[in-house]
Structure formats: structure tokens, C-alpha cells
C-alpha positions in Angstrom: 0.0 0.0 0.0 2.9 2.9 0.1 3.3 4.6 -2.7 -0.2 4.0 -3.7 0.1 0.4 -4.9 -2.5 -1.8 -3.9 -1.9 -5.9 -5.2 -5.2 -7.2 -7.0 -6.5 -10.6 -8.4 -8.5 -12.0 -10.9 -8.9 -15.7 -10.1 -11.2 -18.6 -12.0 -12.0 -21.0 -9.8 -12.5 -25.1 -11.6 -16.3 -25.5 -10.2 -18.5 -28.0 -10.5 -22.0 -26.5 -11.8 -24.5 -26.6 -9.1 -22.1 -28.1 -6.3 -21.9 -25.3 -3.7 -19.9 -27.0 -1.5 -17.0 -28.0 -4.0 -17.4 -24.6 -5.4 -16.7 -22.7 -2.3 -14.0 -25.2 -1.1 -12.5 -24.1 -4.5 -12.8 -20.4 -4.0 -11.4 -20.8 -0.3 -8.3 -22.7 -2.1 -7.8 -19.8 -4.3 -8.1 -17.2 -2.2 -5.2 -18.2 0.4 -3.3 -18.6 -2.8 -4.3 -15.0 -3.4 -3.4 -14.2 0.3 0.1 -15.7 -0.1 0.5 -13.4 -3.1 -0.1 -10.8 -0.8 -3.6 -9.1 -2.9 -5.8 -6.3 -0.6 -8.5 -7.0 -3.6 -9.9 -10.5 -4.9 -12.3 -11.1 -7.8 -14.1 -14.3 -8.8 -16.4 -14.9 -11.3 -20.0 -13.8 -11.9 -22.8 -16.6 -9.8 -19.6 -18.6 -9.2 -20.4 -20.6 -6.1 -23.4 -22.1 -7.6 -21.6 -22.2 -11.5 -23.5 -19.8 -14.0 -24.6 -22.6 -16.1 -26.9 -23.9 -13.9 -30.1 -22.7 -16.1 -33.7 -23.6 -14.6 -31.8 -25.2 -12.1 -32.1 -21.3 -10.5 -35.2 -21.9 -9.8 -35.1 -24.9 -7.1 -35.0 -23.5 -3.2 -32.3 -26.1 -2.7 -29.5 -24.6 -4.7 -30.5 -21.1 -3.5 -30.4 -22.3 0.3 -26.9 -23.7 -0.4 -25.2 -20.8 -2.0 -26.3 -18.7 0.7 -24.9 -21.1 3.4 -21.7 -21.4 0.8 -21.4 -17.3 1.3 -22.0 -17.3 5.0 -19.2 -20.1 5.3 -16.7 -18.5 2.9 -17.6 -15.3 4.8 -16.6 -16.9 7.6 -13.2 -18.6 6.9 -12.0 -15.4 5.4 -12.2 -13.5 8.7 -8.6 -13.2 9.2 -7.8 -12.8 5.4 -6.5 -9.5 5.0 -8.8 -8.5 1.5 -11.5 -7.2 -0.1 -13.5 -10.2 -1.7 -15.8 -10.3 -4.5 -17.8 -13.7 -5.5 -21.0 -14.0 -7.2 -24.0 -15.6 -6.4 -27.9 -16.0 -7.2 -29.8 -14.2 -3.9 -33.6 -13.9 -3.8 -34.9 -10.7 -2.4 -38.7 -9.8 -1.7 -39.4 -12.8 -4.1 -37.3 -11.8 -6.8 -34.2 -13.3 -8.1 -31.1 -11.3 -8.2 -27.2 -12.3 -10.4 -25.5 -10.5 -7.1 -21.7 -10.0 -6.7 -21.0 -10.2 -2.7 -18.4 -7.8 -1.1 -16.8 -9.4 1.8 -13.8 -7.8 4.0 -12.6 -9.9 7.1 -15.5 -11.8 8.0 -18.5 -9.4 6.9 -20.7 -9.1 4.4 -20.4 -5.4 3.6 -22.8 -5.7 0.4 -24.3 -7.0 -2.5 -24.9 -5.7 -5.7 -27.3 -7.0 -8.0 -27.1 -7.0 -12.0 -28.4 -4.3 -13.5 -28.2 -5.6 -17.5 -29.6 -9.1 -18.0 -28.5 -10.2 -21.1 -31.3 -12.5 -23.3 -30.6 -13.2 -26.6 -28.3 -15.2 -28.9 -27.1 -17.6 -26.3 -28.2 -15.8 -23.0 -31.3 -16.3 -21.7 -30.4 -14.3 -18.0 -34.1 -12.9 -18.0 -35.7 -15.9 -18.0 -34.4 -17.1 -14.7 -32.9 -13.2 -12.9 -34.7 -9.8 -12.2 -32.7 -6.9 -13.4 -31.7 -4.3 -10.1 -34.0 -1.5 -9.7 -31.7 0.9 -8.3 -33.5 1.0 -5.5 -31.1 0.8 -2.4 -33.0 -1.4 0.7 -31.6 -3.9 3.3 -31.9 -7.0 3.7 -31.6 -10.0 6.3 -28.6 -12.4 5.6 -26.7 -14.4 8.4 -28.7 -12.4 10.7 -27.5 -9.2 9.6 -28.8 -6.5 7.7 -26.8 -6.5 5.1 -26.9 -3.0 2.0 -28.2 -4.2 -1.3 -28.2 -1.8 -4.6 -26.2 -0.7 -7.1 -24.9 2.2 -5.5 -22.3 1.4 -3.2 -18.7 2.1 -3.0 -16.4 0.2 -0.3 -13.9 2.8 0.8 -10.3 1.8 2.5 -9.5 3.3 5.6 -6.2 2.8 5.6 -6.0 4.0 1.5 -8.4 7.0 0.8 -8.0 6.9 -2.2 -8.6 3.1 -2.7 -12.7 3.5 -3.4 -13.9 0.1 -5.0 -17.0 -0.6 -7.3 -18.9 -3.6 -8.5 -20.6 -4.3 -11.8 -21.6 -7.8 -13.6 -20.1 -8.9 -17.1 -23.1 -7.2 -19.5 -23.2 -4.2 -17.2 -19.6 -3.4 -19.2 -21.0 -4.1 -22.5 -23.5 -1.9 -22.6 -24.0 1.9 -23.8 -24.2 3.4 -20.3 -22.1 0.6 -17.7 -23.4 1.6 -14.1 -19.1 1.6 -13.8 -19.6 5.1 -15.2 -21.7 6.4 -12.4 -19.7 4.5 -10.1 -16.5 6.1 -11.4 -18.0 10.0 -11.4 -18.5 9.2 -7.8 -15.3 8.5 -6.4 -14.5 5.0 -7.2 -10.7 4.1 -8.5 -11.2 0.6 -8.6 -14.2 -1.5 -10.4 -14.2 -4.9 -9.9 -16.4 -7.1 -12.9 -17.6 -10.5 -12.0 -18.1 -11.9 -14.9 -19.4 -15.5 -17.2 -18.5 -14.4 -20.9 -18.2 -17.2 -22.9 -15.3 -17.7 -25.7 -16.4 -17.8 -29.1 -13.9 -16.7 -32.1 -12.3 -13.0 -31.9 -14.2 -12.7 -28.6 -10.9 -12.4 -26.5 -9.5 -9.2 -28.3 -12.8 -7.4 -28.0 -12.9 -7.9 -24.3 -9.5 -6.8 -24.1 -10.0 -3.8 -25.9 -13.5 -2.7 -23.5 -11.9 -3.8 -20.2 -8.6 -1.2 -21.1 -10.8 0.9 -22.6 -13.0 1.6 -19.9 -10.3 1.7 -17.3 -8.9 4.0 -19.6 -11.7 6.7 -20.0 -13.0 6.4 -16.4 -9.2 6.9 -15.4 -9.4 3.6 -13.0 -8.0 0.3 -12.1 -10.6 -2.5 -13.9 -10.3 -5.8 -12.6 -12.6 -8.5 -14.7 -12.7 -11.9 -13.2 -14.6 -14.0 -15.6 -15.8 -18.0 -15.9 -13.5 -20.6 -17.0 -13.2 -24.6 -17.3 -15.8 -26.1 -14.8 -18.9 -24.5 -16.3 -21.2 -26.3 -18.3 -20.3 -27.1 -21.5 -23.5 -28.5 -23.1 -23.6 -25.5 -25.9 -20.9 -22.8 -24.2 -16.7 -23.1 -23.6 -15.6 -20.6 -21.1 -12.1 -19.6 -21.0 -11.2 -18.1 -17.8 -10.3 -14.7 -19.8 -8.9 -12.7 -16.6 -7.8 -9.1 -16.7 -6.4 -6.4 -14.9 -6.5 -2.7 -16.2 -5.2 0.6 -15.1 -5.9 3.6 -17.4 -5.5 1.8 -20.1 -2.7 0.0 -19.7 -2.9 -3.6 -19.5 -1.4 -5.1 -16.3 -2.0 -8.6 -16.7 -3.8 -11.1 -18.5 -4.9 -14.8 -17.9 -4.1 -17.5 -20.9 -7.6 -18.2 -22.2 -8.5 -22.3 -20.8 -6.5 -22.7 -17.8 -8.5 -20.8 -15.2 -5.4 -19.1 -14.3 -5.1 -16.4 -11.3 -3.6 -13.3 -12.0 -2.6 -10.2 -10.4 -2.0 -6.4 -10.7 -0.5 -3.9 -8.8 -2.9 -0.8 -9.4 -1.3 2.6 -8.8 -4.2 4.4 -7.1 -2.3 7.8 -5.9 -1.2 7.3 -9.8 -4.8 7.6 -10.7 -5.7 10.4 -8.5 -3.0 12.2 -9.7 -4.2 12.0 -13.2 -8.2 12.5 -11.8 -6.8 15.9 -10.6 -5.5 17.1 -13.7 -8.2 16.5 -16.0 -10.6 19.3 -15.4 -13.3 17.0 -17.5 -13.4 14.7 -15.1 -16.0 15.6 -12.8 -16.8 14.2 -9.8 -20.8 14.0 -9.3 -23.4 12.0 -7.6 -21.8 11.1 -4.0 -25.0 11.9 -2.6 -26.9 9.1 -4.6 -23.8 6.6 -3.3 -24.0 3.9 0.4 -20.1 4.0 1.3 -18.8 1.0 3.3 -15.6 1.1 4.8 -13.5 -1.4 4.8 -9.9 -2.7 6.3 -6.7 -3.5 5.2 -3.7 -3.8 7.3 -1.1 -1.1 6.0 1.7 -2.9 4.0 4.6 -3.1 1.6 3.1 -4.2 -1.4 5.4 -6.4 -3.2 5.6 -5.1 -6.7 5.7 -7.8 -9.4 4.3 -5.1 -11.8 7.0 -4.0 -14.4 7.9 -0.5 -15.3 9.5 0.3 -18.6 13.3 1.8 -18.7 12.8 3.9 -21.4 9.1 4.6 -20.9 9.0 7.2 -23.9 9.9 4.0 -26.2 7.8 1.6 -27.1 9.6 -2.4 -26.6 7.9 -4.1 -29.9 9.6 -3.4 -32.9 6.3 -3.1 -34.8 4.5 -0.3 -32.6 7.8 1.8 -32.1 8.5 2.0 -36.1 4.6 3.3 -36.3 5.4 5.6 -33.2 8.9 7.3 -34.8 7.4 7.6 -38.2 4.4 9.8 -36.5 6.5 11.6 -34.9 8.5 12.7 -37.5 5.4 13.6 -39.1 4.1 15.4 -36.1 7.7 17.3 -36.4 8.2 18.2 -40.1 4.3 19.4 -39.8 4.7 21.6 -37.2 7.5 22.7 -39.0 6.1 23.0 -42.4 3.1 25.3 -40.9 6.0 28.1 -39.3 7.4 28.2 -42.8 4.2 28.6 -44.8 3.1 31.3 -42.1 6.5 33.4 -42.7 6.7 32.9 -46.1 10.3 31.7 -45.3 11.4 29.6 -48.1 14.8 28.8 -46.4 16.1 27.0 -43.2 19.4 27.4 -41.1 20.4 25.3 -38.9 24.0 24.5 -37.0 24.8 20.7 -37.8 27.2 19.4 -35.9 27.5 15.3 -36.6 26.1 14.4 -33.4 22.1 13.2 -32.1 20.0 16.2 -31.9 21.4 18.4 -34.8 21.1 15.1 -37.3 17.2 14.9 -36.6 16.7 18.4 -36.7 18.4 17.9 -40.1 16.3 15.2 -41.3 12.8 16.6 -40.0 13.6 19.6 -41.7 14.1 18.1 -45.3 11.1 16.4 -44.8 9.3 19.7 -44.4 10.7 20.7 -47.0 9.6 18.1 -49.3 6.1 18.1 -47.6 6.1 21.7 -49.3 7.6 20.9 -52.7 10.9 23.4 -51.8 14.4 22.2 -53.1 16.2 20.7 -50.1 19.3 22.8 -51.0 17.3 25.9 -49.1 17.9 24.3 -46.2 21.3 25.8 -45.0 23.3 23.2 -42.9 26.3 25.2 -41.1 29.0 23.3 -39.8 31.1 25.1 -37.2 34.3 24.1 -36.1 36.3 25.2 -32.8 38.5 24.3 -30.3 36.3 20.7 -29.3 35.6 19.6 -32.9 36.6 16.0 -34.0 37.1 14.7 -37.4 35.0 12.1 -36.8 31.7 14.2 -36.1 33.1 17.2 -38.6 33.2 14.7 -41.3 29.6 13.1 -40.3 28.3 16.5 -40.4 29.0 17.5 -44.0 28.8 14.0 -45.2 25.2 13.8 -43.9 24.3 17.7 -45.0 25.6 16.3 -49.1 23.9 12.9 -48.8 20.4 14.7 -48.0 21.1 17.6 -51.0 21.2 20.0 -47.9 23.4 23.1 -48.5 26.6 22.8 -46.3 28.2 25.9 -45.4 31.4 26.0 -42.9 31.8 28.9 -40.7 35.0 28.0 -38.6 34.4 29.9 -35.4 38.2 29.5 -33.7 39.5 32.7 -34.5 36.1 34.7 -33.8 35.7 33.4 -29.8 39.6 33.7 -29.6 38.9 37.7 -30.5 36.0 37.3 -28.0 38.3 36.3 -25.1 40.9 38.9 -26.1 38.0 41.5 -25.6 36.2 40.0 -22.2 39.6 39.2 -20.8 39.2 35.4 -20.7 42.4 32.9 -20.2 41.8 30.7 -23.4 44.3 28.2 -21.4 41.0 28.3 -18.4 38.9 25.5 -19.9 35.9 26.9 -17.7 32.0 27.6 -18.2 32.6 30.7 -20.1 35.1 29.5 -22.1 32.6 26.7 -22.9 29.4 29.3 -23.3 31.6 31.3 -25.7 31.9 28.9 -28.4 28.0 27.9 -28.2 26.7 31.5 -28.3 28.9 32.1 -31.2 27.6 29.3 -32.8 24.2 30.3 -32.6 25.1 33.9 -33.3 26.2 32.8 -36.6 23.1 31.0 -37.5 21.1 33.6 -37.0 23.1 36.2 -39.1 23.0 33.0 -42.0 19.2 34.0 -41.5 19.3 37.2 -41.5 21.0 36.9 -44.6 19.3 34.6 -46.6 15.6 35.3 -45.3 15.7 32.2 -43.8 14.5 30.4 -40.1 16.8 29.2 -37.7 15.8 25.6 -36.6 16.4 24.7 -32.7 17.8 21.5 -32.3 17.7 21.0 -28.5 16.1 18.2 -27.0 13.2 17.6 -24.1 15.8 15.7 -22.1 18.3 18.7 -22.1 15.9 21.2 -21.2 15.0 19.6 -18.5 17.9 19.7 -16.8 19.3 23.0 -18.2 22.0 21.2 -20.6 21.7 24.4 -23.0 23.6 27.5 -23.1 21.2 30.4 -22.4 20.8 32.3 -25.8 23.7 29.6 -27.0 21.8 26.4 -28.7 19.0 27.4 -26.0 17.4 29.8 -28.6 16.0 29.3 -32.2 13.4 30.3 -34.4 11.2 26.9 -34.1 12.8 24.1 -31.9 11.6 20.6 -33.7 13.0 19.1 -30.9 11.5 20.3 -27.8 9.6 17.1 -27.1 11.7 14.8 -27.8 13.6 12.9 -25.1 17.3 12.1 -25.7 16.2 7.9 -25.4 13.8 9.0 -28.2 16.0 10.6 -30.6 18.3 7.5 -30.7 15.7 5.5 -32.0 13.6 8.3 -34.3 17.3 8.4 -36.3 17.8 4.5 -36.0 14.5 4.6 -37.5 15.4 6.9 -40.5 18.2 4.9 -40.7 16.8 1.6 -41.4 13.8 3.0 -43.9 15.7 5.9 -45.9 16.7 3.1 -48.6 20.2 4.9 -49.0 22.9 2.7 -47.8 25.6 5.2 -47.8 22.9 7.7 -46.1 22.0 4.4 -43.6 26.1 4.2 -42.6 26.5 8.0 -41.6 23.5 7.8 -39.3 24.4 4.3 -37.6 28.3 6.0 -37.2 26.7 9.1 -35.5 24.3 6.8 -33.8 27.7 4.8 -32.4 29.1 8.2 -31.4 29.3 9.1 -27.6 26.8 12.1 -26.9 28.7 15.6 -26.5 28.6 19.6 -27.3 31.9 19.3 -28.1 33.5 22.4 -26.1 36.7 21.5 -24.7 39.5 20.2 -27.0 39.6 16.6 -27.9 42.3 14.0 -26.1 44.5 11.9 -29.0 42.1 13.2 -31.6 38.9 11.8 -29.1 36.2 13.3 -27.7 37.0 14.6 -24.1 33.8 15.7 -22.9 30.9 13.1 -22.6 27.7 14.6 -21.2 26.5 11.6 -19.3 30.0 11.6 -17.6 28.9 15.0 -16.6 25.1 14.8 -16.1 24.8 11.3 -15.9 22.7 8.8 -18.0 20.4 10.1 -19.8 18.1 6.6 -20.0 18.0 7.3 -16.0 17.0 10.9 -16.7 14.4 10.3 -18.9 12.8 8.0 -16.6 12.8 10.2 -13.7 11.1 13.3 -16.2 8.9 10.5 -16.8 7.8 9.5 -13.5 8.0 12.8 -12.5 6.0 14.4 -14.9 3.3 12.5 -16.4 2.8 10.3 -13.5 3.5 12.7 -10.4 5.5 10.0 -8.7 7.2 11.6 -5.6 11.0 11.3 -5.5 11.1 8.1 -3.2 8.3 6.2 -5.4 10.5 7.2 -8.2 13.8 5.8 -6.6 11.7 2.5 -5.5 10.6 1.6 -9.2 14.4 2.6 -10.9 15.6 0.4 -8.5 13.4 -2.0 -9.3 13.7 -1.6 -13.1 17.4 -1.3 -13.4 18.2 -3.6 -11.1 21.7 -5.2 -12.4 22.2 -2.3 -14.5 23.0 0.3 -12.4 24.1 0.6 -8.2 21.6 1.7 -6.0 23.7 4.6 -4.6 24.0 5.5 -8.6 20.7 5.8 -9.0 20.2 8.2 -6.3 23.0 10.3 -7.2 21.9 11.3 -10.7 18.2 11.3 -8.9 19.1 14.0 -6.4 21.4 15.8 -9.4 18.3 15.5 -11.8 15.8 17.1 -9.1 18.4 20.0 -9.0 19.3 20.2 -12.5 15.1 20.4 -12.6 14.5 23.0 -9.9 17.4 25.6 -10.5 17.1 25.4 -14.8 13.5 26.6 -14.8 14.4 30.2 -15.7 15.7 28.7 -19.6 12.7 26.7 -20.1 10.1 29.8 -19.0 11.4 31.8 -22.6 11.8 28.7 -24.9 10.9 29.2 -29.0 8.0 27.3 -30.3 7.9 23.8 -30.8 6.0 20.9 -31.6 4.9 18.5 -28.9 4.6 14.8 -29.7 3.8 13.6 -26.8 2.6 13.2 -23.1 5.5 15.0 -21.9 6.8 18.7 -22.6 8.0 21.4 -20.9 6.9 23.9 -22.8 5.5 27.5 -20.7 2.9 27.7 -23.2 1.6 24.2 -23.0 2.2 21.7 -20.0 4.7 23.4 -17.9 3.8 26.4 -15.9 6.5 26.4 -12.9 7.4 29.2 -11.1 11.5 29.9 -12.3 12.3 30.4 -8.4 10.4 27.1 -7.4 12.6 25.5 -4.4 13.4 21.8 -4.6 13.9 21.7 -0.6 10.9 18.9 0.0 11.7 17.1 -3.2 15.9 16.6 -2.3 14.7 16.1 1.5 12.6 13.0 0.5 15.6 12.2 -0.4 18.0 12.5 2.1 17.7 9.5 4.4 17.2 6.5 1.5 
């Protein structure tokens, strides 16, 4: 439960269809698995101590007397288990009978909610045996208690505010208007779905697709716990088709036919957090909502979700070569709109063989060719000074002539020498200004080149540098139109792998994957043995680390420890703990103290859920204090 996380199952139980006894010695046996796995919230299948496909069968007093005994005992032998429980049963209620999902927390029957959609047609025929609910809310007599039964009720953690759990049944999901919607706009974060779909052809993806759909637009954790092997199988197979949901995201999934149990650790603070931010999302309705409170014992939940390293990238191969060749889209678009809007029928840009400057380079040729302009208006200007290798010099104009850019070379030496001479720098004092110096004359240049030639200087400074203040104010910090502003540095390395491998140009294919291979640097301090001296993540650290912090920090809210907890978790092997937290603590400064350069930054596009732009996502004060972020800090 710190950090937010609360462990959840889905679990099929094998039943025997009408057998209430073997039925709830089976869920019993699956939820002290589920106890050993350490979940706060369990979810079994829709009428699952009596077996949905127990048809007219409904109807006989015997089977209705035994699941009700079967709930009071299964109530009873979870009084020490530390969860909230959801199994399904058929209950009659003033003389009607209800498909009801029972909510059970350390030895009490908190509630029951009945089904509100009865499906009856193709192979359902639910109305035939079930009343839909009413909405009406009314108590009734079970075990000797009076027990709340309705649709409107939401179990509420005491321990976990924010944990707020709902309950529909399978059809309530599939139709226009699920009662989870309601629940949600009231203050649930969790819905549980007891469910009995059966499995016929193409089925499975198109449960997949409404379970992390709806979790997704009701901005929840979605836990659907469906019918597998056990049910009757006269005219129906049930697969045992569990899933777990947050947001969208998909946080596990059972193999279809093996009534497998499967768990998810939902991030509730994570969904709060996002609730917050989304001023569509309206809560409403509390006062139509019965809230239970229930207990769990405040623990360490075990992670055994997964957390991508480089959460900007997609892992398959397949979705990231559709993600890079939108974004480059995305880019050259944005791009191609500031040059029809100027008139400017020419681009400058600084190209200096290394990451950023290449796919400034190649988004802005695609711009141009999006509006029909010869690629040789785009001015490439190579600049060499004192930190300049052969290796990138020679990438840099052999890149500008394979993509029918126009390379100009401006060498800069003498000019920043004549600088120093007039500010009374020490050229021998390889220091901040005599770093600064070259990058400002850099950019100077550029911008005369536009000047001259009408043109628009192209940024080529990335999302990962700007946030933490890797840019020379008014050096490579300024530009006309930055096509890079969103993109993080772990991003860049594969949108020009990606141009690599599609351009069709072998010799264009073996200058990328050479500048691809070269170590990440501005070049400012003169090379050792011909070698580049200066490696920014020597300086800054590693900018896969980096990236996942902005990440975390960002579009998730994580607080600094959450966000130490899950890098350790996820680079576990890769990197020391006491590294992590290093570049952590040097990333929240970097953060805190750079704002000042990111509240004047040019236009840019943004690609994706991240940015820092003061116009768009990020409005920070430049003066903000990163005391009670580095404190959080302090003791790990």
C-alpha cells in the first residue's frame, strides 16, 4: 500500500456446476493462494459458487439455500484474510431473483450488488431465470445481519483514501451506459467485474479492448474476473479470460483455458493524480452513493508489476517503427506550418554530426519536401572550434551532401579567440565561459545566416536537455522553431535508427548508424588523442536514468522516493543503488534551478505526453525550491 500500490487478483475458480460445496472449497483454495501473493482485492467470477450454467436449475430452493450457506461459510473462513472479496451468487430478495456480486472484508458481508443488464438473446437467456436491479437501495436479512443491497455502493479503504472500490456484472460493461460510469464520477478508482462471458472466435481481443478501454476513459483500475473450465459445457466453452486494467494499460492477462489467477498492482495515488489534472473529469453524484468502509492492514506491497526503462519508447519493434514515423510527421508538420506562415522559403540550422542536430536535419528536409521546396534551401552550417573532431566534422558535412542540404562552414576559432581577447578570458582556463563562448557564437552565426538569406533558424535542443538546463542560455538554448522540444534524448536514438533503417540509402544508412555509435557531447573542450574529451553523461549522468525520472516525475507525479523504489526496481543489475540516487538528487536540482531557460523557450511541436513547454504543460514558477523534493531524499 505505500506509494499508492495496492496488489489485485483476478482468479477462475474449476467448479462443479451446481455443487456449492466444492465450489466454495475451491474459491477458499484460491483465495489463500491470493493471500500468499499478498492481494488487498480478490475477484471471482459472476454466480460462481453455484456455477453460472446452472439454467432452470435457479429456480429450485435447494441450490438457493446452499449458495447462501456457501457465502456465510466462505464469509466466515476469510475472517482473518487481509482483503477485499468479491464472489458472485444467485440471492432472492422480496421474491425476486437477483445475479449479485457479494463484497466481503474480514469476516463481513459489507454488500451486494445485483445486476443491472440481463442479457437475453443469442445464447443468453439471463431474463428468463434473474430480475434486473432496480436501483433502488433497501436492506436486507442475511446471516442475521442486515446487510446494504443496490447498485450504488462504493467500499472505501480506511487505511487508503483513495482506494474507493466498485462492482458491476459482465453485460453491465457491455453496454452503452455501464453503471461503472456512475460509479466512477462518484469516487470509485477501482471497479471490480464479476463476470461469465463465454469464448467464441475474436471474442478475447474485444474484451481486451472494453476492459482497457474503460479503465482508460474512467481513469481507473478494472479488474474482470470471468468464468473458465468447470462451467457447463452442453452449448458454451468458457475460457477463464482474466484481466487487470489501469488507465488503459494492461497489467495482466490470464491465458484463455486454464483458469489461471492473475494479479496487478494498481497505482491508485497514480490515478488520483491524473483525476486531478483532468478538469473534464467531474466528480458528481456522492449523494446518490452507500459508502462501506472497509480494512486492510497497511503494508509493503510487493511489486511484481513492471515499469519500462525507457518509458518514452515503445519495446515491440512493430509499434515503435509506427510511433517514430508519427512523430516525425508530427515534427516536419509543425515545422512546415511556421514556414508557410513566414513565407520563409529557407532553413538554417547549426549541424554538428552528433544526435539532436542530425534529426533536426532530417525533420527539416522532410518539411521541405512536404512543401515541394528544393532541399538545398535548407542551410546546414558546420562550425568548427576548439572541441571539434574529425570524426563528427566529417559526419556532419557528409550527412548535410547525402540529403542535398546546402553545407556551409563557418570555422568559429578565430572569432571566440577575439571574443576572449576583448572580455579578458584565459583561453588556457577551460571553464564555463570559455565553454558558453563557443555555443553563443555558434548560434550567433546561425542567425546572421538568417538574416541573410531570409531564412528560419531551426532549434535543435532536445526535451531531455531542457530539463535539466544542458543548454547555453541564448547559445543552442534559442532558435526560431525548436523541432526538438519534445523529444527525449532515449527518443531521438531511436527516431534516427528509425530513419536509418527506412531511408533506402545505404551510404545515407552508414553515416546515421556511425553518428548513432558516437558518444553524446557539445563538443566544447578540446579533444584527447584526436577523441572526444567531454561526454555529457559523464557530466550529467545517464540520460536513459533521466528520462525515466522526467517521466515518472511528470506525467505520473511519482514523488522522489516512489520514483527511486521503481528505478531500482527496473534497473536492477544495471546500475548501483547509490548511482541511481546520485543522478536522482542531481536530476531534481538540474530540474529546480534550470527553470528560468525553459520559461522563454521558441516554439515547438509537442509529440507527446510529456513537454515542458511555458505555453503548453509546464507552468513552474523559475524560483520554485526543490527543498521537500531533495529532503525526500536525504535518508534513503
Amino acid at each position: 500500500m505505500r506509494h499508492g500500490f495496492i496488489k489485485t487478483a483476478a482468479g477462475t475458480p474449476k467448479i462443479k456446476v451446481a455443487d456449492c460445496v466444492h465450489n466454495a472449497d475451491e474459491i477458499l483454495r484460491l483465495v489463500k493462494e491470493m493471500e500468499r501473493h499478498g492481494a488487498g482485492i480478490m475477484g471471482f467470477p459472476e454466480l460462481c459458487i453455484t456455477g453460472y450454467t446452472c439454467g432452470d436449475l435457479f429456480w429450485q430452493d435447494l441450490l438457493l439455500e446452499s449458495a447462501k450457506r456457501e457465502l456465510l461459510r466462505i464469509t466466515r473462513e476469510t475472517a482473518r484474510v487481509d482483503a477485499l472479496i468479491f464472489v458472485g451468487l444467485p440471492l432472492e430478495v422480496e421474491g425476486k431473483l437477483y445475479n449479485v456480486a457479494a463484497a466481503l472484508n474480514r469476516g463481513k458481508i459489507l454488500g451486494l450488488i445485483p445486476k443491472v443488464n440481463l442479457p437475453n438473446y443469442a445464447e443468453y437467456y439471463e431474463a428468463r431465470q434473474f430480475t434486473p436491479a432496480d436501483g433502488r437501495m433497501r436492506m436486507v436479512e442475511l446471516g442475521g445481519e442486515q446487510i446494504p443491497f443496490g447498485t450504488r455502493i462504493l467500499f472505501s479503504c480506511l487505511q487508503m483514501p483513495r482506494l474507493v472500490v466498485a462492482a458491476e456484472i459482465c453485460e453491465d460493461l457491455w453496454v452503452p451506459a455501464p453503471p461503472s460510469v456512475e460509479h466512477a464520477m462518484a469516487g470509485a478508482t477501482m471497479i471490480v467485474n464479476l463476470s461469465a462471458g463465454d469464448e467464441i472466435t475474436g471474442k478475447d481481443t474485444y474484451r481486451r479492448n472494453l476492459v482497457t478501454g474503460q479503465s482508460a476513459r474512467l481513469v481507473c483500475g478494472y479488474l474482470y474476473a470471468t468464468a473458465g473450465e468447470g462451467e457447463s459445457s452442453s452449448d458454451l466453452v468458457f475460457g477463464g479470460h482474466n484481466l487487470i486494467a489501469e488507465n488503459g494499460a494492461l497489467l495482466a492477462e490470464a491465458r484463455r483455458f486454464e483458469n489461471q489467477t492473475v494479479y496487478g498492482d494498481i497505482d491508485v495515488n497514480r490515478l488520483a493524480t491524473e483525476r486531478r489534472k483532468m478538469t473534464t473529469f467531474h466528480v458528481k453524484g456522492q449523494e446518490n452513493y452507500l459508502k462501506v468502509e472497509f480494512n486492510l492492514f497497511p503494508r509493503d506491497t510487493e511489486l511484481t508489476r513492471t515499469f519500462p526503462a525507457h518509458p518514452f519508447v515503445p519495446d515491440a519493434r512493430q509499434e515503435r517503427d509506427k510511433r517514430c514515423d508519427e512523430i516525425l510527421t508530427i515534427q516536419a508538420m509543425g515545422l512546415k506550418k511556421r514556414l508557410e506562415h513566414t513565407g520563409c522559403q529557407c532553413a538554417v540550422l547549426g549541424i554538428s554530426g552528433g544526435l539532436d542536430s542530425t534529426l533536426a536535419l532530417l525533420v527539416t528536409v522532410r518539411a521541405f519536401d512536404y512543401l515541394n521546396i528544393p532541399r538545398k534551401q535548407v542551410r546546414a552550417v558546420t562550425m568548427p572550434c576548439f572541441g571539434t573532431t574529425d570524426r563528427t566534422y566529417r559526419n556532419a558535412c557528409e550527412l548535410t551532401r547525402r540529403l542535398g542540404a546546402t553545407l556551409q562552414e563557418v570555422d568559429i576559432r578565430e572569432a571566440v579567440t577575439v571574443h576572449f581577447r576583448d572580455i579578458g578570458h584565459d583561453s588556457q582556463v577551460h571553464d564555463v565561459t570559455y565553454e558558453n563562448s563557443q555555443a553563443r557564437e555558434r548560434t550567433q552565426v546561425i542567425m546572421d545566416i538568417a538574416n541573410q538569406s531570409g531564412g528560419l533558424v531551426i532549434g535543435t535542443g532536445d526535451l531531455s536537455e531542457l530539463a535539466l538546463g544542458w543548454a547555453t542560455y541564448n547559445g543552442d538554448h534559442m532558435s526560431m522553431y525548436g523541432v526538438n522540444a519534445s523529444i527525449p534524448k532515449t527518443l531521438v536514438r531511436h527516431l534516427v535508427r528509425y530513419y536509418a533503417d527506412t531511408c533506402g540509402d545505404q551510404a545515407l544508412t552508414e553515416i546515421l548508424l556511425d553518428i548513432l555509435d558516437t558518444p553524446v557531447s557539445p563538443e566544447l573542450l578540446p579533444p584527447k588523442d584526436g577523441e572526444i574529451a567531454q561526454k555529457t553523461e559523464d557530466l550529467v549522468g545517464p540520460y536513459e536514468l533521466h528520462d525515466f525520472f522526467l517521466y515518472y516525475m511528470l506525467r505520473a507525479g511519482y514523488e522522489p522516493e516512489k520514483i527511486y523504489r521503481i528505478a531500482r526496481k527496473t534497473f536492477a543489475g544495471v546500475y548501483e543503488d547509490e548511482v541511481i540516487l546520485k543522478w536522482l538528487k542531481n536530476f531534481y536540482r538540474r530540474f529546480f534551478s534550470q527553470q528560468f531557460k525553459r520559461n522563454c523557450l521558441p516554439d515547438g511541436p509537442k509529440v507527446g505526453t510529456v513537454a515542458v513547454s511555458p505555453r503548453g504543460d509546464l507552468r513552474m514558477p523559475s524560483d520554485g525550491c526543490a527543498r521537500i523534493w531533495l529532503d525526500q531524499l536525504e535518508y534513503l
